[in-house]
N, CA, C and O of each residue as an XYZ file, in Angstrom:
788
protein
N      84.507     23.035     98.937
C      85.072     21.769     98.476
C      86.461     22.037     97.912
O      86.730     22.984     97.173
N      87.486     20.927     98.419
C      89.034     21.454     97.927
C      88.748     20.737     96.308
O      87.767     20.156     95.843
N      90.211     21.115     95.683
C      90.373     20.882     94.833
C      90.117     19.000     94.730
O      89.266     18.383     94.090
N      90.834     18.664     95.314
C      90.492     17.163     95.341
C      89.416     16.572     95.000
O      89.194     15.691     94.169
N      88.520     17.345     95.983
C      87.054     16.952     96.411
C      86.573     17.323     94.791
O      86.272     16.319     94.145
N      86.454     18.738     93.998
C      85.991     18.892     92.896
C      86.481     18.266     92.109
O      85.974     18.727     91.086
N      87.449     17.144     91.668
C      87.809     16.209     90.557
C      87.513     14.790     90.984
O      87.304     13.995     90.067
N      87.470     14.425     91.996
C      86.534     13.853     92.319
C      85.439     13.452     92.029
O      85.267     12.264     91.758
N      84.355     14.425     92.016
C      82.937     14.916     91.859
C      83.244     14.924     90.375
O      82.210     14.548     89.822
N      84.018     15.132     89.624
C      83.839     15.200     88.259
C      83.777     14.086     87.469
O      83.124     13.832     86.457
N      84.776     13.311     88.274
C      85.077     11.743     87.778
C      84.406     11.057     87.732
O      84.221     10.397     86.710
N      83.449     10.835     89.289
C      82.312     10.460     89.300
C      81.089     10.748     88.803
O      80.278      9.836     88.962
N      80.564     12.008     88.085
C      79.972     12.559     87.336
C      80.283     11.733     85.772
O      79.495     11.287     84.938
N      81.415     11.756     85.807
C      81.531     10.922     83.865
C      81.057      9.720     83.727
O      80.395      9.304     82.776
N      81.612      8.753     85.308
C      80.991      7.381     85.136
C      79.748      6.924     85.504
O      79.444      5.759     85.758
N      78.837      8.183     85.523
C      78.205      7.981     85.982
C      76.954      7.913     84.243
O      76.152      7.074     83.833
N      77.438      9.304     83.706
C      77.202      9.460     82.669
C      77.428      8.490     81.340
O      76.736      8.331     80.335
N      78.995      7.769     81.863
C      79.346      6.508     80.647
C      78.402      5.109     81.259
O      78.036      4.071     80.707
N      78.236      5.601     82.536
C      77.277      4.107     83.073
C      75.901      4.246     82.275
O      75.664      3.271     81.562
N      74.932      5.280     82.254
C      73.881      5.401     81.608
C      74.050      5.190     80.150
O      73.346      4.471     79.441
N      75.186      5.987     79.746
C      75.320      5.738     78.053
C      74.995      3.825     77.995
O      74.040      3.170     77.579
N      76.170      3.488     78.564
C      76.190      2.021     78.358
C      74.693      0.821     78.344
O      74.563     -0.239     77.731
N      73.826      1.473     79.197
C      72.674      0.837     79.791
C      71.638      1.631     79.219
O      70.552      1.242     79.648
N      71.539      2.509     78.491
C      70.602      3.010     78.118
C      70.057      3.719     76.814
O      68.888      3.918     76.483
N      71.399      4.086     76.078
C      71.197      4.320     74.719
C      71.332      3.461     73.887
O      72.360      2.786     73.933
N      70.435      3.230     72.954
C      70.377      2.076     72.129
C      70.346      2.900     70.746
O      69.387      3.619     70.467
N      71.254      2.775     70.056
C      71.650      3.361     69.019
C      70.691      2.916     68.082
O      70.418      1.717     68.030
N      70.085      3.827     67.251
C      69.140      2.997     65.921
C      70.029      2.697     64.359
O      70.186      3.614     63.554
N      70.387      1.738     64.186
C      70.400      1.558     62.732
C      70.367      1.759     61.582
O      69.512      0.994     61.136
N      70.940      2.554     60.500
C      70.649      3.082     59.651
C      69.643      1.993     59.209
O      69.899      0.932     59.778
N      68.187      1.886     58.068
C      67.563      0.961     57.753
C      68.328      0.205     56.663
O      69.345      0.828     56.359
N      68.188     -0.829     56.037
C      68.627     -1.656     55.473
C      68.532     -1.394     54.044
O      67.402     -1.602     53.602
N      69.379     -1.004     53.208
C      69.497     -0.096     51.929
C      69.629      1.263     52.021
O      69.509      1.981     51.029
N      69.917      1.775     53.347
C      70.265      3.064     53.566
C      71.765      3.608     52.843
O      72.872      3.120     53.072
N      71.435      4.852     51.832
C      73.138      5.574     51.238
C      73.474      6.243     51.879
O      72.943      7.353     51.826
N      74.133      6.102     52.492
C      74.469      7.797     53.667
C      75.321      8.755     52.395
O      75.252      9.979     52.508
N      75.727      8.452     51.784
C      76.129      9.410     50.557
C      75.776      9.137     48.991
O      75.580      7.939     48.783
N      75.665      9.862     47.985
C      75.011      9.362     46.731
C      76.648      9.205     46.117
O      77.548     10.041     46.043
N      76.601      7.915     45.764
C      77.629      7.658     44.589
C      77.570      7.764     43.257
O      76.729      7.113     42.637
N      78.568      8.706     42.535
C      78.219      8.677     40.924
C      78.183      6.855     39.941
O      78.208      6.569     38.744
N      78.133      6.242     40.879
C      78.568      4.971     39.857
C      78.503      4.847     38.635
O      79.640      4.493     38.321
N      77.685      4.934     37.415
C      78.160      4.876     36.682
C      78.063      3.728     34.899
O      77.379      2.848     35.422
N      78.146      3.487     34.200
C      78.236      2.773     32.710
C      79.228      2.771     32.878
O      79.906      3.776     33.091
N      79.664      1.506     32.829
C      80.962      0.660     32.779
C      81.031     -0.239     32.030
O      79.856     -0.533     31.813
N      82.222     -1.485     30.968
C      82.368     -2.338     30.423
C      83.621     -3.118     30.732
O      84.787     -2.776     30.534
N      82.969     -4.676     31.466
C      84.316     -5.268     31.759
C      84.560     -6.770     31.033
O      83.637     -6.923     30.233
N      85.253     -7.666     31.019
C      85.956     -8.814     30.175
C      84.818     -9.737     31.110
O      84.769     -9.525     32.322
N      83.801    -10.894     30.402
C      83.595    -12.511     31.325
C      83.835    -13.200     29.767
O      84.160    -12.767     28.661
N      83.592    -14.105     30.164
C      84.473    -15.501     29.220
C      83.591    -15.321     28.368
O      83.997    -15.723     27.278
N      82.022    -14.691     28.292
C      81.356    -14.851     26.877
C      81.673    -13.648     26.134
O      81.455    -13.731     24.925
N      82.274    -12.221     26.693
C      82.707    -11.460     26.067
C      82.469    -10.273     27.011
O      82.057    -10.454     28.156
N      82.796     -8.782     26.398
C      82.464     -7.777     27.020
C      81.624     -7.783     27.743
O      80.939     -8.793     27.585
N      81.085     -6.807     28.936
C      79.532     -7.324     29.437
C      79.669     -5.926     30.130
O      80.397     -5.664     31.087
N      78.693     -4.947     29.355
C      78.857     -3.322     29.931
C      76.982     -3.390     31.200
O      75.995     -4.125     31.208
N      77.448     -2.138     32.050
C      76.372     -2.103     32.846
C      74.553     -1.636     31.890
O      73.370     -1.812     32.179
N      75.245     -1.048     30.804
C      73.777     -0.935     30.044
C      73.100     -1.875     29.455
O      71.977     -1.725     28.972
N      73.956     -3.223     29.465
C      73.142     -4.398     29.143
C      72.053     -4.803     29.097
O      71.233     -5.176     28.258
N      72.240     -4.561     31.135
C      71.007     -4.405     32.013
C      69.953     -3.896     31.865
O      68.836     -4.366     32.085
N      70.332     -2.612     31.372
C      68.643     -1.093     31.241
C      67.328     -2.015     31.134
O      67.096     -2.889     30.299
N      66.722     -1.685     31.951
C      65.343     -2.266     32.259
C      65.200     -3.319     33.315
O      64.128     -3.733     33.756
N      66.630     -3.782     33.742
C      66.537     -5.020     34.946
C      67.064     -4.199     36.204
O      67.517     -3.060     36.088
N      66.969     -4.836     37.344
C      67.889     -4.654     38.563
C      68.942     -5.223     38.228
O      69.060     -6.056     37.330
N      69.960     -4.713     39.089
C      71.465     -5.267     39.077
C      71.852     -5.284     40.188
O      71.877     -4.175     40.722
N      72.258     -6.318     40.927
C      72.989     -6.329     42.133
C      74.586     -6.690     41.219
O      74.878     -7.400     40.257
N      75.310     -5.803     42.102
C      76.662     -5.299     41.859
C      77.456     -5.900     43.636
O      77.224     -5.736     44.834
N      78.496     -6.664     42.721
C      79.549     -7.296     44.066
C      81.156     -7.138     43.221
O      81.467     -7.635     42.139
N      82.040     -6.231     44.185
C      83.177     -6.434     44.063
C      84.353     -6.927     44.948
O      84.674     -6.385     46.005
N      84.936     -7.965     44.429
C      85.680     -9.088     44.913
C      86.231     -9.871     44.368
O      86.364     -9.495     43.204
N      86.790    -11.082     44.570
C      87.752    -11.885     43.986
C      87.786    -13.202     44.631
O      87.639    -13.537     45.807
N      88.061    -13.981     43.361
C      87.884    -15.898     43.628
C      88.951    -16.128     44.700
O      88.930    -17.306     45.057
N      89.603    -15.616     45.147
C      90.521    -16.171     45.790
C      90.184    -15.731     47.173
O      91.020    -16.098     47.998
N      89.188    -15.045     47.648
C      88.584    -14.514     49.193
C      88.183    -15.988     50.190
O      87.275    -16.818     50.230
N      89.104    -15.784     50.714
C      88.696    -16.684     52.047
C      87.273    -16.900     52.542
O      86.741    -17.980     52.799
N      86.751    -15.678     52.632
C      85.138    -16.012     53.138
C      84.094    -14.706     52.799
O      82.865    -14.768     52.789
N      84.748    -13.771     52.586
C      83.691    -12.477     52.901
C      83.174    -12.485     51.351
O      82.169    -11.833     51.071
N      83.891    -13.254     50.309
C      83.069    -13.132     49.270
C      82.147    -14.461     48.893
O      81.226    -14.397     48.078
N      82.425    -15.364     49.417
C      81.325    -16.552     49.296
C      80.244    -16.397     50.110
O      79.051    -16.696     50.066
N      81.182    -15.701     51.069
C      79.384    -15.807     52.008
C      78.472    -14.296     51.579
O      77.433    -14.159     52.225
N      78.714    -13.459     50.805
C      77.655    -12.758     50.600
C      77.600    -13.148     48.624
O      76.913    -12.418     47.910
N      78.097    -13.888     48.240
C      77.652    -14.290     46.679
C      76.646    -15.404     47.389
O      75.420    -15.349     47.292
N      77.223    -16.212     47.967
C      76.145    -17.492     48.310
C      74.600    -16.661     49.051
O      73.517    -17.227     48.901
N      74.678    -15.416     49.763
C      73.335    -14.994     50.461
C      72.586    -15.013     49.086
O      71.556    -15.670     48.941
N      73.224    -14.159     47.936
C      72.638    -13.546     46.816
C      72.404    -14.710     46.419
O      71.210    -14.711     46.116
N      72.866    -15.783     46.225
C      72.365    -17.027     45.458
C      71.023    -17.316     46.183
O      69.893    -17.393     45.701
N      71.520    -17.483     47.711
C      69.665    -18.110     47.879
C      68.716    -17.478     47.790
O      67.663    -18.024     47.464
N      68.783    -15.966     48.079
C      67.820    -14.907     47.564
C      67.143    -15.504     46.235
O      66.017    -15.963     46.043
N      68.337    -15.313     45.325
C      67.986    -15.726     43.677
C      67.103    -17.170     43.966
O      66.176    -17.301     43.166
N      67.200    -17.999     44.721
C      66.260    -19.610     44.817
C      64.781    -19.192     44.941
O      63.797    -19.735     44.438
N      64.854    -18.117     45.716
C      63.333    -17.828     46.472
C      62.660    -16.814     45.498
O      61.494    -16.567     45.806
N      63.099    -16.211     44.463
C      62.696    -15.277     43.160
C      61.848    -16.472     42.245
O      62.171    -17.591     41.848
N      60.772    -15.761     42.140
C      59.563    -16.176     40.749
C      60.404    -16.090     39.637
O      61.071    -15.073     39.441
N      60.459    -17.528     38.524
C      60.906    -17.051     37.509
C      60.573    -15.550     36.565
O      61.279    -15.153     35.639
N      59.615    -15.032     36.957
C      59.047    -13.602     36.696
C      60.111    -12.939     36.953
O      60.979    -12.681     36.120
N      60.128    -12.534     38.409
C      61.166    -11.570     38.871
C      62.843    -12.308     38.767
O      63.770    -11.508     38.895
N      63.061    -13.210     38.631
C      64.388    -13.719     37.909
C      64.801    -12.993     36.410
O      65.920    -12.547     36.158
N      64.028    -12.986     35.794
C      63.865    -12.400     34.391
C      64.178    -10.930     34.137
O      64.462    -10.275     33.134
N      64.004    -10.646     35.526
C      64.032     -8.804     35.943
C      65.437     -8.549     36.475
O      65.675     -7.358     36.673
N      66.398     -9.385     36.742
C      67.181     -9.059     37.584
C      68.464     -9.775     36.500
O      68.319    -10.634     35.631
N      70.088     -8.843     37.067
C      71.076     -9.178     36.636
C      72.304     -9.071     37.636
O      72.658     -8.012     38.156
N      72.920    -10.327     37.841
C      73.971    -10.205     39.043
C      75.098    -10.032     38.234
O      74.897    -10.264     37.042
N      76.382     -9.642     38.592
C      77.563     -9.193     38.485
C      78.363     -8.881     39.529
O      78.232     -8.157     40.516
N      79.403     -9.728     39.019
C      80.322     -9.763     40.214
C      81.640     -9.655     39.827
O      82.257    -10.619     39.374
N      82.211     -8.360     39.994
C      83.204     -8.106     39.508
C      84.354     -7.846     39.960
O      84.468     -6.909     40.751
N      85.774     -8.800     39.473
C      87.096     -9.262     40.164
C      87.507     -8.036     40.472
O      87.159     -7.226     39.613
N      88.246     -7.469     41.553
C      89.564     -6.707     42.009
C      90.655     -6.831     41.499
O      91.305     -5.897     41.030
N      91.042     -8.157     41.529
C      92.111     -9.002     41.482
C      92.331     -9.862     39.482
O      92.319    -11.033     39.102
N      92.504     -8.493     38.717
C      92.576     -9.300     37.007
C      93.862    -10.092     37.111
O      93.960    -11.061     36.359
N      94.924     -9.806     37.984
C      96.109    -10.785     37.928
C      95.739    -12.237     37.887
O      96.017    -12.976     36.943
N      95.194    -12.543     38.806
C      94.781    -14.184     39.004
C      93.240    -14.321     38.154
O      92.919    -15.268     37.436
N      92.604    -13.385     38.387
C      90.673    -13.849     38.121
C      90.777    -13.607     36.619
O      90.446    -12.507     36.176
N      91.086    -14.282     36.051
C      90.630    -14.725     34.537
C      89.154    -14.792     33.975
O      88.305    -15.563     34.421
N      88.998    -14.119     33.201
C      87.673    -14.525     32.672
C      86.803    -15.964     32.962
O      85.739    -15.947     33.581
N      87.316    -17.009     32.508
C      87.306    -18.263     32.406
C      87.306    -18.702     33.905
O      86.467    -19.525     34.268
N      88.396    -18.084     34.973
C      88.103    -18.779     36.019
C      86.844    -17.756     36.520
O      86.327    -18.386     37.442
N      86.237    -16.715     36.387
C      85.334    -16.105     36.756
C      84.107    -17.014     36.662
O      83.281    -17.228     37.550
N      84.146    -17.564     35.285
C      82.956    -18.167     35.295
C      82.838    -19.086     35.901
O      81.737    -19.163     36.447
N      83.438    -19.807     36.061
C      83.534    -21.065     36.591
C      83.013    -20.829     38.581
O      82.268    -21.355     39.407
N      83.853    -19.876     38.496
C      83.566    -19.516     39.949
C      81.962    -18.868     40.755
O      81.317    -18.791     41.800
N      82.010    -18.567     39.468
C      79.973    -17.694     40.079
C      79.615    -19.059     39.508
O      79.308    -19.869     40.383
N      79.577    -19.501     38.297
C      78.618    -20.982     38.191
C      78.066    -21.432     39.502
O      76.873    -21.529     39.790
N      79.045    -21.682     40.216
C      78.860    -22.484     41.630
C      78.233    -22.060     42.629
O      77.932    -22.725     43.620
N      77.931    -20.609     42.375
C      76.563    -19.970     43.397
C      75.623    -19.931     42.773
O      74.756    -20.755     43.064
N      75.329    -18.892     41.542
C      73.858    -19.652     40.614
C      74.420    -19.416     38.969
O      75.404    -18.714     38.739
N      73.718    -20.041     37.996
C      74.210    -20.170     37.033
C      73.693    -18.896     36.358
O      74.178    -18.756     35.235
N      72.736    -17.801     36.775
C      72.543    -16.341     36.430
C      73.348    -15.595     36.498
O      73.398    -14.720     35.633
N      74.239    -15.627     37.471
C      75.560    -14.761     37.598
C      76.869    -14.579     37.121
O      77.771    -15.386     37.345
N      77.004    -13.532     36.463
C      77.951    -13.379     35.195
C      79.341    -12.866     36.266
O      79.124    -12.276     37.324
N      80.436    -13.129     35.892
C      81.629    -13.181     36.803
C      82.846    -12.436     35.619
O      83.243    -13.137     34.688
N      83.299    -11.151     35.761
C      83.947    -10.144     34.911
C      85.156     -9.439     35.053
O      85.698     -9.881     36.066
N      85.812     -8.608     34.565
C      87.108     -8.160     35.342
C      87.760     -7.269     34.318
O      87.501     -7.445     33.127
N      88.529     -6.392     34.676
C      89.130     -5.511     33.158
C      90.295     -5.674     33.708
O      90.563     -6.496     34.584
N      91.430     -4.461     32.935
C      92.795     -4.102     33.018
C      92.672     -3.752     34.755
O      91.578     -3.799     35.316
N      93.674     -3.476     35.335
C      94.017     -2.858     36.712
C      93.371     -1.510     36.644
O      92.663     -1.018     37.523
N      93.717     -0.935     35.425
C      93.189      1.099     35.494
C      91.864      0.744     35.309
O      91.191      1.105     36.274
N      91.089      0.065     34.275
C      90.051      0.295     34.431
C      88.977      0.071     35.416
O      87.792      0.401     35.460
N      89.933     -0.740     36.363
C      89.086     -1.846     38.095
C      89.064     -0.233     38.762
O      88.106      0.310     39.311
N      90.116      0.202     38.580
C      90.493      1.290     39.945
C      89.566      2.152     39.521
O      88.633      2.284     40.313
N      89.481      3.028     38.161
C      88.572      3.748     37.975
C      86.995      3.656     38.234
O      86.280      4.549     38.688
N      86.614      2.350     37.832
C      85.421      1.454     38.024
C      85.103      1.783     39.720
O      84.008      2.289     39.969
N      85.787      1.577     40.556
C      85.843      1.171     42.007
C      85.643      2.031     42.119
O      84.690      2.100     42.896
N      86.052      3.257     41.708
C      86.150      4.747     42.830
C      85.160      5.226     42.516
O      84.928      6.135     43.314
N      84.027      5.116     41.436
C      82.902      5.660     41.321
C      81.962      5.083     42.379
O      81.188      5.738     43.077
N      82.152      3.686     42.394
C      80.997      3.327     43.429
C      81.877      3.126     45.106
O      81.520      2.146     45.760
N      82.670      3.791     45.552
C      83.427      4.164     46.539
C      83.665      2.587     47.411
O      83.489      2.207     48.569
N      84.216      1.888     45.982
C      84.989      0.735     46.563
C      86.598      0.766     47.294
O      87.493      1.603     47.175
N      86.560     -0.076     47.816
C      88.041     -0.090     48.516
C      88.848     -1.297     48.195
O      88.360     -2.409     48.398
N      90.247     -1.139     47.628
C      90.731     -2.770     47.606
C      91.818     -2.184     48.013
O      91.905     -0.967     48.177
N      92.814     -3.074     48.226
C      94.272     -2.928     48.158
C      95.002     -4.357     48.323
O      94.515     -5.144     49.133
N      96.034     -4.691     47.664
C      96.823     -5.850     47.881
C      97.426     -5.695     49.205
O      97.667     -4.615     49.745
N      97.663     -6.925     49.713
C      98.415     -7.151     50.961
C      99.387     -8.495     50.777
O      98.958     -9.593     50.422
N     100.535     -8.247     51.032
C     101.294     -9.748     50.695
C     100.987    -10.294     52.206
O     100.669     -9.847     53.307
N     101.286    -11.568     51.556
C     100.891    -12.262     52.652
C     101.412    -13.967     52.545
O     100.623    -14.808     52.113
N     102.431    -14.243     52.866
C     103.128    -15.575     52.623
C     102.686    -16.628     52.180
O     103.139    -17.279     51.239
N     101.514    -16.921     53.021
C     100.509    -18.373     53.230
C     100.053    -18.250     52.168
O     100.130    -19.280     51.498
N      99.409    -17.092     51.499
C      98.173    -17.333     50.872
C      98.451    -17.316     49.100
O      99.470    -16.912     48.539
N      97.209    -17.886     48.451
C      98.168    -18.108     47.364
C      98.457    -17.124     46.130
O      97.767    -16.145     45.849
N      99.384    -17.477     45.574
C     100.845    -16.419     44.866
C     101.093    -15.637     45.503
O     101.533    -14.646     44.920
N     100.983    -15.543     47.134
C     101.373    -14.328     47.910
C     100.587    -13.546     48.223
O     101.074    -12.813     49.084
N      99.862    -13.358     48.049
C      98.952    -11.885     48.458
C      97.174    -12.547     49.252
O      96.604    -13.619     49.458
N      96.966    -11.226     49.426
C      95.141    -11.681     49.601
C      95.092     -9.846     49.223
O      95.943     -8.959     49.281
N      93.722     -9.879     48.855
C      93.334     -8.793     48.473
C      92.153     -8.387     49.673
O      91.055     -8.923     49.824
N      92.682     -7.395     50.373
C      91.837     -6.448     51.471
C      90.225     -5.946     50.619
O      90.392     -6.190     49.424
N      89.345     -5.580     50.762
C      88.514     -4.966     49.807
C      86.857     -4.960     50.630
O      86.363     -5.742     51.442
N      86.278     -3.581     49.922
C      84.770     -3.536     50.779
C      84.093     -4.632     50.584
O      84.376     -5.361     49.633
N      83.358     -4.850     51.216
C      82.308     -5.494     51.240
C      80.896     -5.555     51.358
O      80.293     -6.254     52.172
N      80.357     -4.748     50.459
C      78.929     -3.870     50.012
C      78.674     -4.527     49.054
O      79.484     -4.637     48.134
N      77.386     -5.167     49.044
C      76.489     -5.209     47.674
C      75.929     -4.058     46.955
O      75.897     -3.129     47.762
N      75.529     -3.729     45.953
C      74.958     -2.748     45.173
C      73.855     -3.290     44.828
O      73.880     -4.485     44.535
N      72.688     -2.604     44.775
C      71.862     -2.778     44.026
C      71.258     -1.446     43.370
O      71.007     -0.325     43.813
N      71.152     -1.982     42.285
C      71.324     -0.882     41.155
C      69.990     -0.952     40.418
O      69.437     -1.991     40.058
N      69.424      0.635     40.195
C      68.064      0.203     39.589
C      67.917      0.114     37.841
O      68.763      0.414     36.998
N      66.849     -0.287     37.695
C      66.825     -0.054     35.973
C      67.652      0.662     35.180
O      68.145      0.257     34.128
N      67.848      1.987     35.798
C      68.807      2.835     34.927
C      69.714      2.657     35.239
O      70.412      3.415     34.565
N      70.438      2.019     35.994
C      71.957      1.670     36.302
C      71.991      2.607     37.639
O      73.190      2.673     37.909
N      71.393      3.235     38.442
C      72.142      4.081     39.117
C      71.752      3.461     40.657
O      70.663      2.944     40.908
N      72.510      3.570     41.325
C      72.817      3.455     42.962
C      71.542      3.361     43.414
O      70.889      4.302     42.965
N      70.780      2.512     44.230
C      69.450      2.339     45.002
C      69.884      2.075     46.167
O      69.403      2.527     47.206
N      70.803      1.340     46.083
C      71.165      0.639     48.147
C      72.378      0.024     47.684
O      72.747     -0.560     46.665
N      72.980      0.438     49.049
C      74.261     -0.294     49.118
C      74.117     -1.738     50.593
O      74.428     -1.157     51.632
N      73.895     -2.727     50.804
C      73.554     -4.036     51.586
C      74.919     -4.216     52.476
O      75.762     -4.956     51.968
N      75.190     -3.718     53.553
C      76.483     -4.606     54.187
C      76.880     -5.951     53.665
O      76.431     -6.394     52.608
N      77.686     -6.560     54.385
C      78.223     -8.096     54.633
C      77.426     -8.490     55.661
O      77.308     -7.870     56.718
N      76.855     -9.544     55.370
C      76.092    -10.791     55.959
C      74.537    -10.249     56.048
O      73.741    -10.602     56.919
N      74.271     -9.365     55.025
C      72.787     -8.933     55.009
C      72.008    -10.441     54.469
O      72.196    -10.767     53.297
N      71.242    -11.225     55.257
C      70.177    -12.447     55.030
C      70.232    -12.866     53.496
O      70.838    -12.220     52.641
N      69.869    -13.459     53.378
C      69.286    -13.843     51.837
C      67.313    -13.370     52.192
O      66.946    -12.577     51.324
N      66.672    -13.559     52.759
C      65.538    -13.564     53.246
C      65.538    -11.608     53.255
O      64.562    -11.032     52.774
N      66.462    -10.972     53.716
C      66.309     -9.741     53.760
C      66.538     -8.849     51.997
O      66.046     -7.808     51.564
N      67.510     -9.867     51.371
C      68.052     -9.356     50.097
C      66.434     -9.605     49.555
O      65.753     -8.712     49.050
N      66.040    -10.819     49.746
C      64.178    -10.688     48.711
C      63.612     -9.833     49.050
O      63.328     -9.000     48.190
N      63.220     -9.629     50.269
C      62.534     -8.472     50.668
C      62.938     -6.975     49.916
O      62.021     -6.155     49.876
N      64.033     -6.644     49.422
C      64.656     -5.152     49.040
C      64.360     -5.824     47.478
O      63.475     -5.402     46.734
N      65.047     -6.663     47.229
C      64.585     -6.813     45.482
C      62.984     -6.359     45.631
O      62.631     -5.193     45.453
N      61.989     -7.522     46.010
C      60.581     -7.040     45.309
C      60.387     -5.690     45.496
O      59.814     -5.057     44.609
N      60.993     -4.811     47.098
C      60.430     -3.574     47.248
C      60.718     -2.877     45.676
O      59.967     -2.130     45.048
N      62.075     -3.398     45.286
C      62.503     -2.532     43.660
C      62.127     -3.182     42.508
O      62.135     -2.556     41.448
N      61.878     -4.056     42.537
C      61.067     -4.852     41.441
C      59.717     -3.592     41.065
O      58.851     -3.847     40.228
């Protein structure tokens, strides 16, 4: 076989190989609360309109942990609102067990005061918080958050804030249990609370 002929045969050999990949491997899923790495997260204390509000508050409840900002176009309403209906379908029992927090990126604009105002409107359990800039960044990098400003003309005072989009849920002792993508169910979030309940 000339040279031709053997690259050829090779080429056709790959697509033959990317044809099966395509049609036949079905990748599995990490499961749903899967850490692929352990985060130090951490005891923390940040500003909501009734006052300080540190993560040891909590000790003895769950904590689902969200970081983001009132001014998000969509990726933060639509996973505060999942967590809200989750919270509808909770026994006042297991309501009693649990503490949401949702804490701003963005202290330039997210005011205490507008914090609250802003979780009010998904459920009235959810406390809405924010510190200095150093203490967000420090805060963030323990639980291997991502933000960064982006200007941006349209949007308002200029900017939108880029940022992960992971729920936390955090057990009794404060420490890392599952981290939940974006657009994980509300129906799937009950299911992982009672498993930690």
């Amino acid at each position: 076989m000339n040279k031709q002929g053997s690259l050829i045969a090779v080429v056709l050999a790959l697509l033959l190989l990317l044809l099966g990949l395509a049609f036949f491997w079905q990748p599995v899923p990490a499961p749903l609360g899967h850490t692929e790495r352990a985060l130090p997260g951490g005891d923390f204390t940040v500003d909501s309109a009734q006052g300080p509000v540190s993560l040891h508050d909590y000790a003895g409840k769950l904590t689902v942990l969200y970081f983001g900002y009132t001014y998000c176009p969509d990726i933060c309403p639509t996973s505060l609102n999942a967590t809200a209906e989750a919270m509808q379908q909770l026994t006042p029992a297991e309501l009693a067990q649990l503490g949401v927090l949702f804490v701003s990126v963005d202290p330039q604009r997210d005011t205490p005061a507008r914090l609250a105002e802003y979780v009010r409107f998904f459920h009235p359990q959810m406390v809405g918080a924010t510190a200095s800039p150093a203490t967000i960044a420090e805060i963030a990098s323990r639980y291997g958050v991502f933000y960064a400003r982006q200007d941006v003309a349209t949007a308002g005072d200029g900017y939108v804030v880029d940022h992960s989009a992971e729920t936390f849920l955090l057990g009794r002792d404060g420490r890392v249990l599952e981290r939940w993508p974006h657009g994980t169910s509300p129906a799937a979030i009950v299911d992982r609370l009672r498993h930690a309940f």
